[in-house]
C-alpha positions in Angstrom: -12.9 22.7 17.9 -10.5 25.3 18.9 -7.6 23.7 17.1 -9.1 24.3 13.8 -10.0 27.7 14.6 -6.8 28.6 15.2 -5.3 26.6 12.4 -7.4 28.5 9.6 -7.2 31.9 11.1 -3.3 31.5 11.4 -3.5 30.2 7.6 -5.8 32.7 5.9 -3.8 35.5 7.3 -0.4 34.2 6.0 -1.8 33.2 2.7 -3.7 36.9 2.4 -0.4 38.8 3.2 1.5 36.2 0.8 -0.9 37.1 -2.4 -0.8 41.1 -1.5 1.1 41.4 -4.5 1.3 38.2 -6.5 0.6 39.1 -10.2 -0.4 36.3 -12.6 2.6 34.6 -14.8 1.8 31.7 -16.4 -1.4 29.1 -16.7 -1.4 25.1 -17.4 -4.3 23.4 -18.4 -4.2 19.4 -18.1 -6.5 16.3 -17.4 -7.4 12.8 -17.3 -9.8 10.2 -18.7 -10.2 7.0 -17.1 -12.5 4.4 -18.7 -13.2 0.9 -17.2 -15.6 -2.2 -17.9 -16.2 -4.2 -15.3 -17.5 -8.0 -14.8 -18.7 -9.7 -11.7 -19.8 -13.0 -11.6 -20.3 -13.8 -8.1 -22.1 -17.6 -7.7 -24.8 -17.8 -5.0 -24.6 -13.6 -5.1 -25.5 -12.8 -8.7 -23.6 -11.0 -11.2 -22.6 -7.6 -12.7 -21.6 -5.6 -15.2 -20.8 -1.8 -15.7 -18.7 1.1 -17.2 -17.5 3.6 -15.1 -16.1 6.6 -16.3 -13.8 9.4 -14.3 -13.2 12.6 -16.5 -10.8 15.4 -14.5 -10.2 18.9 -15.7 -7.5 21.2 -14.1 -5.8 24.4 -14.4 -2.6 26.1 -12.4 -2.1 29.8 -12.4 1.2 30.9 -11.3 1.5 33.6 -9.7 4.3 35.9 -8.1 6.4 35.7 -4.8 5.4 31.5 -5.6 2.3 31.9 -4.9 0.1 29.3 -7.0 -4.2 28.8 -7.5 -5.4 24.8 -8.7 -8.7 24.5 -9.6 -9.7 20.8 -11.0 -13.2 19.7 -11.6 -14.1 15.9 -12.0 -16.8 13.7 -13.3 -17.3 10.3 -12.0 -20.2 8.2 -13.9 -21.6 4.8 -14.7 -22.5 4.7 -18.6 -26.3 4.8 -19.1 -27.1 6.8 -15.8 -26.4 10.4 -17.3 -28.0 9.2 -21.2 -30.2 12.1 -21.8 -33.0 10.1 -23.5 -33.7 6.8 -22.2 -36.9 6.8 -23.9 -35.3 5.7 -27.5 -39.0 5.5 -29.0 -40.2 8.6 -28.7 -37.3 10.7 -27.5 -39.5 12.6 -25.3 -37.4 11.2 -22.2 -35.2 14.3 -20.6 -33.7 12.1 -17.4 -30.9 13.8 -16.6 -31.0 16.7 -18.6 -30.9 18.9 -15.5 -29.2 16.8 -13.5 -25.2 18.6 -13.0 -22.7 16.0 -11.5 -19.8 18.2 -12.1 -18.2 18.1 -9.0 -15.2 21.0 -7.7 -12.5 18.4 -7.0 -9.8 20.3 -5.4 -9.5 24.5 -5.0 -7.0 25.4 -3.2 -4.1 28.2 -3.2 -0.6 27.5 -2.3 2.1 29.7 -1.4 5.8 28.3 -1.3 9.1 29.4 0.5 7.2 31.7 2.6 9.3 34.2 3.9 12.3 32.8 3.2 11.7 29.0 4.4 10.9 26.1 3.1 7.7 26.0 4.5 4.6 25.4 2.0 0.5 26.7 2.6 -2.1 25.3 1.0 -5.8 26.4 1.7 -8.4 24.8 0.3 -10.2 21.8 -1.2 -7.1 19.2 -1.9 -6.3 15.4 -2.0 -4.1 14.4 0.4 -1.9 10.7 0.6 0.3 9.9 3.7 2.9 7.3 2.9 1.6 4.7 0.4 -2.2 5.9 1.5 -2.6 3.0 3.6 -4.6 4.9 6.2 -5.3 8.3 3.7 -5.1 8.3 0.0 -6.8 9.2 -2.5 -9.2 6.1 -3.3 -8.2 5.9 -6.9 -7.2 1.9 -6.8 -9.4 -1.3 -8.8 -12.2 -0.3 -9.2 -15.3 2.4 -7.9 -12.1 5.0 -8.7 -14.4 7.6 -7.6 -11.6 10.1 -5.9 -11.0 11.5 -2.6 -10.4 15.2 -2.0 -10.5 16.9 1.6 -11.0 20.3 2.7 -8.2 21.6 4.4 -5.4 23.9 5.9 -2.5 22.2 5.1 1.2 23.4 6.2 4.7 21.5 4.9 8.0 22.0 6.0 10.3 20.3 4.2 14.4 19.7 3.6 16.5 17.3 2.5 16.8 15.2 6.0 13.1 16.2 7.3 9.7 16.7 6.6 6.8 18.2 8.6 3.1 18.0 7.7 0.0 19.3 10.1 -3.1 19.4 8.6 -7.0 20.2 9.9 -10.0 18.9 7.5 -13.7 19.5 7.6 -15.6 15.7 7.0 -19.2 17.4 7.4 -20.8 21.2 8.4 -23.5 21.3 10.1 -23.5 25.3 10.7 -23.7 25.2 14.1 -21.3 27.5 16.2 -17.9 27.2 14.9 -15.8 23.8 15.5 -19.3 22.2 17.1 -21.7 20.0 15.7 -19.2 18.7 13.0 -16.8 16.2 11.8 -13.1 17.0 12.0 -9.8 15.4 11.4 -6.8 16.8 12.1 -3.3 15.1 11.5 0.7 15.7 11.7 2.9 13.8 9.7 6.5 13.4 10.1 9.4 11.9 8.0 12.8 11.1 7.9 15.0 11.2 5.2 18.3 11.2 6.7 19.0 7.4 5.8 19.7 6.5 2.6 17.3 5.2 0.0 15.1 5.0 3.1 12.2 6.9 4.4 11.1 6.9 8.8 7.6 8.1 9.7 5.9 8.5 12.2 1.8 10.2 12.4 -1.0 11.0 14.6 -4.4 10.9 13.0 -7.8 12.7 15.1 -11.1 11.9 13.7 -13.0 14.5 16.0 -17.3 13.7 15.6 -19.7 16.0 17.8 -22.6 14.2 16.8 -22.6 15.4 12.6 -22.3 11.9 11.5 -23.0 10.0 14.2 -25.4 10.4 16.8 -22.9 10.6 19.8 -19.9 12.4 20.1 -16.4 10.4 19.6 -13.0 10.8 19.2 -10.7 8.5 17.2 -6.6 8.7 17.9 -5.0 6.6 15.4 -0.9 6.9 16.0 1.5 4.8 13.6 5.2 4.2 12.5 6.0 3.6 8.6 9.5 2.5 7.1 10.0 2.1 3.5 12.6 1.6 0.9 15.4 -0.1 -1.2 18.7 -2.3 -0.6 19.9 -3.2 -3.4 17.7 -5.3 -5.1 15.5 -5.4 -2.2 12.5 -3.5 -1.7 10.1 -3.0 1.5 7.7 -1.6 3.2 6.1 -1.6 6.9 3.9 0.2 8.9 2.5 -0.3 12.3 -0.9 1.8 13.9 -2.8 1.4 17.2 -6.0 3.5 17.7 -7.8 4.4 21.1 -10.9 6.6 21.8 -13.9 6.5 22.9 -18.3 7.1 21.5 -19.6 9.2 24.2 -22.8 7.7 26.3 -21.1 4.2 25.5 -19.2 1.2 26.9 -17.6 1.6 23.5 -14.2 2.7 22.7 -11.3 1.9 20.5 -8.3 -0.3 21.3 -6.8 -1.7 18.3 -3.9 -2.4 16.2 -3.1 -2.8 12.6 0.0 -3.7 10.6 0.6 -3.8 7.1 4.2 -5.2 5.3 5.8 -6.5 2.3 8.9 -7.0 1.1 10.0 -8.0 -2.4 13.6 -8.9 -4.5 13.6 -7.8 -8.2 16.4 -9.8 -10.0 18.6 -8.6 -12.1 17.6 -10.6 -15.4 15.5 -10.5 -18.9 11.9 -9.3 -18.0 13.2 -7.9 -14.8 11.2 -10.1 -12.8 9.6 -9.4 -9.0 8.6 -11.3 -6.6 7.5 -10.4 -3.2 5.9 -11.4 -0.1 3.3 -9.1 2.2 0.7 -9.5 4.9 -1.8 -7.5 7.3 -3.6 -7.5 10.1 -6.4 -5.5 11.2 -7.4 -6.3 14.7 -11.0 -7.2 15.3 -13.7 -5.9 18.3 -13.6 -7.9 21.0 -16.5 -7.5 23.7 -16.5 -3.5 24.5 -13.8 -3.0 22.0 -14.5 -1.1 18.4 -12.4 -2.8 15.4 -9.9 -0.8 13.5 -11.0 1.6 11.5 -9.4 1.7 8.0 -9.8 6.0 7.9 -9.9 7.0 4.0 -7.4 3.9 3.0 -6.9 3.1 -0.9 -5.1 -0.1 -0.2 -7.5 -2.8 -1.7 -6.8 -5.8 -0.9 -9.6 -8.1 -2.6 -11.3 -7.6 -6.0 -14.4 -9.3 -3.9 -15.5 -9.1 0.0 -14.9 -5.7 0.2 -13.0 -2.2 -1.0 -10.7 0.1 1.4 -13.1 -0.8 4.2 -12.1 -4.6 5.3 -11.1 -5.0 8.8 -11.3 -7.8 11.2 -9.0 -9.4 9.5 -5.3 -11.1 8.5 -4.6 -11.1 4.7 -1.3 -12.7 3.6 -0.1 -12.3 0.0 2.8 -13.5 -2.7 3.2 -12.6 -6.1 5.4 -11.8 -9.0 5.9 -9.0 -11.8 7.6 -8.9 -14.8 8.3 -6.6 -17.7 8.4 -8.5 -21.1 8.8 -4.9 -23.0 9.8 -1.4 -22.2 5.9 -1.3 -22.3 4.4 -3.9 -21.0 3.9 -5.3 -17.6 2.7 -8.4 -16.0 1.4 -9.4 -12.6 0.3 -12.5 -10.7 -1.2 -12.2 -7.2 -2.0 -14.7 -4.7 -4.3 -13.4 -1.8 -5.5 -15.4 1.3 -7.9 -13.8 3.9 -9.0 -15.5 7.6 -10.9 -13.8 10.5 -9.7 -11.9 13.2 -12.5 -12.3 15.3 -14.5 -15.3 14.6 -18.4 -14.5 15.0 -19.9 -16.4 18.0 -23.9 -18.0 18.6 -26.0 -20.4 20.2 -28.4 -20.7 22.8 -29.1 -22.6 26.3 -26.5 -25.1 25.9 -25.5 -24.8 22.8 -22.9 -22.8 21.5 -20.9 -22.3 18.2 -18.2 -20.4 16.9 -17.7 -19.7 13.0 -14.5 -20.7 11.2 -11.8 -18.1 10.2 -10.7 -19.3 6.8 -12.7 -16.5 4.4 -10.8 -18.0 0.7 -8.2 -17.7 -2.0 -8.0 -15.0 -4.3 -5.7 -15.2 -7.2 -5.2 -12.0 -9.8 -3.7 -11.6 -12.5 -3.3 -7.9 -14.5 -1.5 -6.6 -17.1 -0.4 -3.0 -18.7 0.3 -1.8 -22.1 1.7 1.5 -21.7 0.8 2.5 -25.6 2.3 5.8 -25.5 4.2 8.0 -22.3 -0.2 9.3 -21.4 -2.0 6.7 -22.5 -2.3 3.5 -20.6 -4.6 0.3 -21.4 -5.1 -2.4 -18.5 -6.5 -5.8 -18.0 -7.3 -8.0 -15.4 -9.0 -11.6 -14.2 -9.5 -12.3 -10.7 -10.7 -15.5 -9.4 -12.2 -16.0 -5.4 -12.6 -19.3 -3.6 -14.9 -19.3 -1.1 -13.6 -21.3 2.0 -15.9 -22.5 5.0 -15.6 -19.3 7.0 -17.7 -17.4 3.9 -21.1 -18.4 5.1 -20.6 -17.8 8.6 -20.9 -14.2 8.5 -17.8 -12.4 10.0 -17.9 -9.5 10.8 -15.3 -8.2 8.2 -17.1 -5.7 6.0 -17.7 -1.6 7.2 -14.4 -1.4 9.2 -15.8 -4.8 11.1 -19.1 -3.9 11.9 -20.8 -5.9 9.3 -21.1 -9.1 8.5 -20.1 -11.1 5.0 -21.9 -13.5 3.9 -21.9 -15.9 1.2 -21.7 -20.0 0.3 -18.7 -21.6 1.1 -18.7 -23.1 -2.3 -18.9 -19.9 -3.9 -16.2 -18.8 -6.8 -16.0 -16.1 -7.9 -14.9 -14.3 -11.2 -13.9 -10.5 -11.8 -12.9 -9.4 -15.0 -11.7 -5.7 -16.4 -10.7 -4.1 -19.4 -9.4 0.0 -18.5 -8.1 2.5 -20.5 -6.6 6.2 -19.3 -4.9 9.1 -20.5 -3.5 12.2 -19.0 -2.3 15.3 -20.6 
């Protein structure tokens, strides 16, 4: 598309003339090692266990006239699918000894303050989170913590009352003629600060598809409000998004909401305990009518039925924290899901319509923060299956898929995680 022609010409040029004469001043080197075991015991659906293992690598050069380079490489495994010998016997066995899942997890350069403003370029491979990454984040919640990096001009301005973000990211090349035959998504982000201990924003989101991922061409608007922060002992957050578009050489299109809130009151005792209240709705397809789309989320809402992709759907939740220690934290989550859209059958004269009530789902988590980089976590999670499970709802692959399972199904999710950065 034209926009992100313009977009990275514009960028390039400024972040060329900003690195004429930037001379190198100083270099960091950090990291991260995340290590998790996961359990699944899921009834009628089997069970599972695994490792999974993200390793990140990074260095920042400095530069001049603030001009900065970061370059961070990642690894995300399962134990046992990178052993180099699974032939133990006769050690002849070289599976992945050529295999190279080192991936470049964000390249980008930044220049700051240019030209005198607080305006801030970045170019490049980068992760990018809007708000509390209900729509995009950076998919690094529960588990599967693979990462989610973008590539893409980025532009900030920034002061203490305002903030500006516009953005244009490449989802798939297909080296066609330029801005054709891809997958875009270009975004602008707005915030106020002006009120105190609270933060106003307000977005438009365009996923822009001619025909690189799917077979027609479509274009998804997604528009929202977000308003978050603290009074007194009271915390909150809300956020509001509606989405309209259209698939090409279809009766389909996009018209649909989703909210997303919570509020919780931290009193002012021994343990410091939380409690808090929250629910969301993600609007289901009706006749002609896509469902919402839940973009590159990291909000998980279910250890079970489904990861950042859930839709269809209206999740209310309660819980409480504490602290016991300085180091120490504790968390007890109550989770209960029902159908938007309730899937529909039957034939001649006979019709049906499947319940709405999906289950329960209680967690409950704890961390040991060991020492200021090294973390150890826990968790137990425990699903009941209610009569809607076996009807298959159309709640899984931003609503498009169904879920389905027995309605006396409970299941049991269990974790033990470990991570340290430096």
């Amino acid at each position: 598309m034209r926009l992100f022609k313009v977009m990275m010409v514009a960028a390039l040029v400024a972040s060329m003339g900003a690195m004429a004469y930037a001379e190198l001043q100083n270099v960091e080197v950090g990291g991260a090692l995340r290590i998790r075991g996961n359990y699944y015991e899921m009834d009628s659906m089997g069970s599972d266990s695994f490792f999974e293992q993200r390793t990140k690598l990074n260095v920042k050069a400095d530069f001049t006239d603030d001009v900065s380079a970061f370059i961070e490489f990642d690894s995300y495994d399962v134990w046992g699918e990178d052993f180099r010998s699974v032939n133990y016997v006769t050690g002849l066995d070289g599976r992945a000894a050529s295999g190279d899942d080192v991936e470049v997890y964000q390249a980008y350069v930044e220049a700051n303050e240019m030209y005198g403003y607080p305006v801030r370029l970045r170019v490049g491979r980068q992760e990018m989170k809007f708000g509390s990454g209900w729509l995009v984040g950076t998919n690094e919640s529960s588990s599967i913590f693979s990462g989610l990096s973008f590539d893409a001009i980025r532009l900030d301005y920034a002061t203490d009352m305002f903030s500006a973000t516009a953005f244009a990211a490449k989802l798939a090349e297909n080296f066609g003629n330029f801005g054709e035959d891809d997958a875009d998504m270009y975004g602008i982000y707005l915030s106020y600060l002006g009120v105190e201990d609270m933060t106003i924003d307000a977005y438009w989101f365009l996923l822009y598809d001619d025909g690189a991922v799917l077979p027609v061409k479509s274009n998804l608007h997604t528009v929202g409000l977000r308003g978050a922060g603290v009074y007194g002992a009271f915390d909150y957050e809300a956020e509001v998004a509606y989405q309209f578009g259209s698939l090409s050489e279809t009766d389909l299109d996009w018209d649909a909401f989703a909210a997303n809130a919570e509020a919780g009151y931290t009193f002012d005792m021994n343990f410091m305990p939380r409690v808090f209240l929250g629910a969301a709705w993600f609007e289901g397809g009706e006749d002609d009518d896509m469902p919402f789309n839940r973009l590159f989320s990291e909000w998980e809402y279910t250890e079970f039925i489904s990861n950042t992709d859930m839709s269809n759907m209206f999740i209310f939740r309660a819980g409480v924290s504490a602290t016991p220690t300085e180091s120490v934290s504790l968390s007890l989550v109550a989770s209960y899901f029902m159908a938007d859209e309730e899937n529909e059958g039957g034939f001649w004269f006979w019709s049906w319509e499947a319940d709405d009530e999906e289950g329960l789902e209680l967690g409950l988590y704890a961390d040991y923060q060991y020492t200021e980089d090294l973390v150890f976590r826990a968790g137990y999670a425990h699903f009941f299956a209610d009569d809607a499970a076996d009807d298959g709802n159309f709640v899984l692959g931003n609503g498009l898929l169904p879920y389905a399972a027995d309605d006396d199904d409970n299941y049991h999710y269990a974790f033990v995680e470990t991570e340290l950065k430096f």
